[in-house]
C-alpha positions in Angstrom: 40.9 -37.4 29.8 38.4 -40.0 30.3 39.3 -43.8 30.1 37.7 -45.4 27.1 35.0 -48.1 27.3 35.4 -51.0 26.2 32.7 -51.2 23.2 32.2 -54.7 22.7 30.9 -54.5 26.3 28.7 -51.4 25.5 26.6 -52.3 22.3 23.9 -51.8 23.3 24.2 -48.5 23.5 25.5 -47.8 20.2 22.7 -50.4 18.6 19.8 -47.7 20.4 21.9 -45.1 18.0 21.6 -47.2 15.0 17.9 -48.0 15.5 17.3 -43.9 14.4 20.2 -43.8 12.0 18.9 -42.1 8.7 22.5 -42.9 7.5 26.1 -44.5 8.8 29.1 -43.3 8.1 32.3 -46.6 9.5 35.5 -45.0 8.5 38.4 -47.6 9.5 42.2 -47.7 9.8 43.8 -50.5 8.1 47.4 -51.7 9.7 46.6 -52.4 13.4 42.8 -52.1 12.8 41.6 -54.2 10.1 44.8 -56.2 9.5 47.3 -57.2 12.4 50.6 -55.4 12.5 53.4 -57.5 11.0 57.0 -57.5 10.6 57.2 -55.5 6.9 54.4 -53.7 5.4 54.8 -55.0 2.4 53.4 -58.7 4.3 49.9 -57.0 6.1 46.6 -58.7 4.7 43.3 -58.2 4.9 41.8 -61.9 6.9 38.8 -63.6 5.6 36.4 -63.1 8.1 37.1 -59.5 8.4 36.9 -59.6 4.8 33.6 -60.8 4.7 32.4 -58.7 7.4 33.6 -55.5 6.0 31.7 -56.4 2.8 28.5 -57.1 4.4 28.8 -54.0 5.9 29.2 -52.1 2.8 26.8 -53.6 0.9 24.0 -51.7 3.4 22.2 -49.5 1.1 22.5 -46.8 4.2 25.8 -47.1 5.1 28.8 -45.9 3.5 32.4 -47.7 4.4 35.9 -45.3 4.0 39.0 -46.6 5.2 41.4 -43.9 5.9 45.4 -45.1 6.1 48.8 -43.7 5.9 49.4 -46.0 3.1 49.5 -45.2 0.0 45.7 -44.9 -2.1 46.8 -47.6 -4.9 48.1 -49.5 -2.1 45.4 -49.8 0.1 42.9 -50.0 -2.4 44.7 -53.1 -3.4 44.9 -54.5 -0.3 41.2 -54.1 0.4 40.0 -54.8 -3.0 36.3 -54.3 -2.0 34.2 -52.1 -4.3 31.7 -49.7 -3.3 34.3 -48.3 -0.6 35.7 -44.7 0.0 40.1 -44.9 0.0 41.7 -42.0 1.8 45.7 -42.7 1.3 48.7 -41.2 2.7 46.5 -39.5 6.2 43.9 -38.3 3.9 46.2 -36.4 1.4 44.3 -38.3 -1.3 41.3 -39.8 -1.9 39.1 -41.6 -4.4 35.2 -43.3 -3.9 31.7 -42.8 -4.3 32.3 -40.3 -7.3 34.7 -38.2 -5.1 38.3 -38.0 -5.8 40.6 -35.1 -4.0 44.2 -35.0 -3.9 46.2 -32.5 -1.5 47.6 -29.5 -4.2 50.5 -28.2 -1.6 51.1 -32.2 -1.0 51.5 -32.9 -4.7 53.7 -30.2 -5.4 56.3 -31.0 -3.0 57.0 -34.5 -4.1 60.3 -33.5 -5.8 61.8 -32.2 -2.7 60.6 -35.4 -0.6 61.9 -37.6 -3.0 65.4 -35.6 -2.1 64.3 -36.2 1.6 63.9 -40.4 1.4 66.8 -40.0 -1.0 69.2 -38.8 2.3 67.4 -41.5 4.7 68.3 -44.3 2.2 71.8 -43.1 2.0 72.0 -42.6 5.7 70.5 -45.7 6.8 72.0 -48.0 4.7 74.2 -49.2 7.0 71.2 -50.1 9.5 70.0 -53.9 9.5 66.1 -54.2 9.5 64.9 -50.7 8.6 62.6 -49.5 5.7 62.5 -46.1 4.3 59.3 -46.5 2.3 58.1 -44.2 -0.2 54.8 -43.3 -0.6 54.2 -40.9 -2.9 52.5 -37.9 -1.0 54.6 -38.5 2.2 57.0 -41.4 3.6 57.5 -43.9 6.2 60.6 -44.6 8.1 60.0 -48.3 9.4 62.4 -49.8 12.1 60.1 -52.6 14.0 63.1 -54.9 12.4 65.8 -53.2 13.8 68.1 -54.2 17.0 66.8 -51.8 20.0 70.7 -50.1 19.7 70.4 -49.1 16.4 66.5 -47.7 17.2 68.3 -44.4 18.0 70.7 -44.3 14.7 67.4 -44.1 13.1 65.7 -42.0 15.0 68.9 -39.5 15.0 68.9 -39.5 10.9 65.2 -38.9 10.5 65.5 -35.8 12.9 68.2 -34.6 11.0 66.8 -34.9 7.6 63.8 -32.9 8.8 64.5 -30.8 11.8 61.8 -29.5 13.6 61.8 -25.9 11.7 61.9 -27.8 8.1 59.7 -25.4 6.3 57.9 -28.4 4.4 58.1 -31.5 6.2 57.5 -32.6 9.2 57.7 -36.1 11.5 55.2 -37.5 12.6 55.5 -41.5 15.1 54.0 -44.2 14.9 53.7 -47.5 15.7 57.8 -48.6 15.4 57.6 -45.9 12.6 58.7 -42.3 11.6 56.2 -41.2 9.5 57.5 -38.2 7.0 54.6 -35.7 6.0 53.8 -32.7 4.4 53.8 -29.8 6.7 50.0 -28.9 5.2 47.2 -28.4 7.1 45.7 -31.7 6.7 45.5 -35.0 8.9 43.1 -38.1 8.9 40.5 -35.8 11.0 40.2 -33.3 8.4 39.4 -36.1 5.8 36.9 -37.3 7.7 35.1 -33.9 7.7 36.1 -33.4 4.3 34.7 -36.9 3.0 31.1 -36.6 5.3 30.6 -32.9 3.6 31.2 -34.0 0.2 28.7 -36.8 0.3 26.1 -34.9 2.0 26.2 -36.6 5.6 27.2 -34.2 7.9 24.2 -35.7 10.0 24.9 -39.5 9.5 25.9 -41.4 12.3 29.4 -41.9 12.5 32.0 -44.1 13.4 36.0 -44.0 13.3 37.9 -47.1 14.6 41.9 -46.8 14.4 44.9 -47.6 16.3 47.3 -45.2 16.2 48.4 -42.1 17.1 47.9 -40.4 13.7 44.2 -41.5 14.1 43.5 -39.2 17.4 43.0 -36.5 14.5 40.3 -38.0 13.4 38.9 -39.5 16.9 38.4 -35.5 17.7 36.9 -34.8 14.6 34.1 -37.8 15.2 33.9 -36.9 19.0 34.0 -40.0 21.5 30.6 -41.8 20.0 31.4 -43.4 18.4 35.6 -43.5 18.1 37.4 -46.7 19.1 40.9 -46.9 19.6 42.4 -50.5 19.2 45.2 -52.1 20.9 45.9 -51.9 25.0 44.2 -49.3 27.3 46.0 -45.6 27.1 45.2 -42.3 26.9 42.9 -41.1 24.2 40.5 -39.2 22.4 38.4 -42.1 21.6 35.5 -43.1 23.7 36.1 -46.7 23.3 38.2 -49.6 22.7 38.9 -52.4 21.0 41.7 -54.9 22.0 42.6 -56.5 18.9 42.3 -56.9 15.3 39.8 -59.9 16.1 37.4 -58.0 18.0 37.8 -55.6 15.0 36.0 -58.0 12.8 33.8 -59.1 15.9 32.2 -55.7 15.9 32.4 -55.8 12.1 30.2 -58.9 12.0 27.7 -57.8 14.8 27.2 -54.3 13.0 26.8 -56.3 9.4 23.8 -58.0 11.4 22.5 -54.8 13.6 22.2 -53.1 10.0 20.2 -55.9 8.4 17.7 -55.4 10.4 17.5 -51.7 11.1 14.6 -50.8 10.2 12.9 -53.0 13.1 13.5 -53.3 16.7 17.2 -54.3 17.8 17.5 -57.0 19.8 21.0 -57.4 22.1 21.4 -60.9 23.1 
């Protein structure tokens, strides 16, 4: 697999892109992406001048901004709190925006039995200092960044046996210091992507996926490798770029708000 670029360092490239662009398509991760990873979920914000970039962005008559998240919809939406903006929650099981709203049938109707499942992991890890079973609706998230490396394993250990590997409706999923507890459907963030782009009519736009996780290789495929950017330290990937950090996040943020501003004449690269 091909090392990623860095794409700060390649902008150029992408701006030549942009120049032609009839239409853009930015779909972004939140936690890791947009907002810095913290302790608890519950304490990840939005910062102001990725904020301001992210609604310059958006406000680009041709461009159209989606952030795609395993939190849930009502929760990112809140967390963003910028109109005009496409919300995939939960990987993409549901999503609202831009007239379109979809949410995952199979997903929906096996919420009574994962609300049995994060039932068991509460009861199993209560004993556990620091970790999180969160609900969220459509799936759930198993959070142990807060817990002492010994117990890492207890967690682990009650997660895999509160869905095995042949569970006929669940499955886990890891992430960043998290278990994440899905749906076995076939669904992910890459099939959201393609869902979302045929639904508004841009199956031609020019797009762009930025994310920082392993659930957002899905979606790195679907996109192809320009232009995908995975952020956080170099490793292997689907994404033909990189990003280090959150700040460099809403450094690219802030030089695409100005590319697109001037669009439809010659871009110059400083």
């Amino acid at each position: 697999m091909p090392s990623p670029q860095p794409l700060l360092d390649t902008l150029d490239e992408v701006a030549v892109s942009l120049e032609t662009a009839a239409h853009v398509l930015l779909f972004l991760d939140f936690d890791g992406t947009l907002a810095p990873i913290v302790a608890s979920p519950e304490l990840a914000h939005l910062p102001s001048a990725t904020r301001s970039a992210l609604e310059a962005v958006s406000q680009h008559p041709h461009c159209t901004v989606s952030i795609v998240s395993g939190r849930e919809l009502n929760d990112i939406r809140e967390r963003v709190a910028i109109d005009g903006l496409v919300y995939a929650g939960n990987h993409g099981l549901e999503i609202e925006g831009e007239g379109l709203r979809f949410n995952h049938v199979k997903a929906a109707r096996l919420k009574d039995g994962l609300e049995a499942v994060v039932d068991e992991l509460i009861n199993e890890l209560a004993g556990v200092a620091g970790v999180l079973v969160e609900p969220k609706g459509l799936s759930a998230s198993v959070h142990y960044r807060r817990v002492c490396p010994e117990d890492q394993s207890r967690v682990e250990h009650a997660v895999r046996h509160a869905i095995p590997s042949n569970h006929p409706h669940f499955a886990v999923v890891p992430g960043k210091m998290v278990w994440e507890v899905r749906p076995r459907v076939e669904w992910n963030k890459g099939t959201a992507v393609r869902w979302i782009r045929e639904q508004l009519g841009l199956t031609n736009a020019l797009t762009m996926y930025l994310g920082d996780d392993r659930t957002d290789e899905d979606a790195f495929a679907t996109v192809g490798r320009f232009v995908s950017a995975r952020v956080g330290a170099l490793q292997p990937t689907r994404a033909g770029y990189r990003i280090p950090d959150t700040e460099q996040v809403a450094e690219f943020l802030i030089w695409l708000s100005r590319v697109l501003r001037f669009a439809d004449r010659p871009v110059m690269i400083e």
